[in-house]
C-alpha positions in Angstrom: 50.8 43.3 111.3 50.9 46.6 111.2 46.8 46.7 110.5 46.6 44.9 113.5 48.2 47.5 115.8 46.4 50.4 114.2 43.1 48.3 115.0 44.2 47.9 118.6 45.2 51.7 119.2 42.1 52.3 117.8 39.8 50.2 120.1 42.1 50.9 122.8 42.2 54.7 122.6 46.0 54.7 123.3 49.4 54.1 121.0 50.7 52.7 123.7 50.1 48.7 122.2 52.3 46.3 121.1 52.0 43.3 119.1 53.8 40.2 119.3 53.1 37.1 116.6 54.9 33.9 116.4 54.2 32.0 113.7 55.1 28.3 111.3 55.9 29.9 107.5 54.7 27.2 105.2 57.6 27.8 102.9 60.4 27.0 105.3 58.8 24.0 106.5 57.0 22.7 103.1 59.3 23.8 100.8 63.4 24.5 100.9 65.1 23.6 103.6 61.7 21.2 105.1 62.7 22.3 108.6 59.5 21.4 111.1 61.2 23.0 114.1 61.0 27.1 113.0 58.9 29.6 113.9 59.2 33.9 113.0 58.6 36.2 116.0 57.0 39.5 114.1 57.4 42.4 116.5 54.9 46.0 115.8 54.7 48.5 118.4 53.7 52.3 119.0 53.9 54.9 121.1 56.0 54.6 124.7 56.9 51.3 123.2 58.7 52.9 120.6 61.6 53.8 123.6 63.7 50.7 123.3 64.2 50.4 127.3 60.7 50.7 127.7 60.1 48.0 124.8 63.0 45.6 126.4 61.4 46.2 130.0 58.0 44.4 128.6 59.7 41.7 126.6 61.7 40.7 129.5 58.9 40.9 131.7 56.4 38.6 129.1 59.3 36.1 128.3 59.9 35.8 131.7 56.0 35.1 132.2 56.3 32.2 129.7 58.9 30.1 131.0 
């Protein structure tokens, strides 16, 4: 993840980037407890983003976006 956000600073020519991924882990749903239905939220971020009211400001913004 964090490769991923140094790419984008890069390319972008800011530290001002942050990176959401949601993803299925194999192991919880193939092994252990076998549940289908969960998913990880991985959170990396840099710069202004690093401010947690700035950070909350965007999430609330992009979750609001999704529904």
């Amino acid at each position: 993840m964090l490769q991923i956000l140094n790419d984008l600073q890069e390319a972008l020519g800011t530290q001002d980037v942050i990176v959401s991924v949601t993803a299925k882990h194999l192991c919880v749903s193939s092994r252990g407890i076998k549940d289908q239905s969960s998913y990880t939220t991985t959170l990396e971020y840099g710069g202004q983003f690093s401010d947690t009211a700035i950070r909350q400001e965007f999430l609330n913004i992009v979750s609001q976006e999704t529904l």
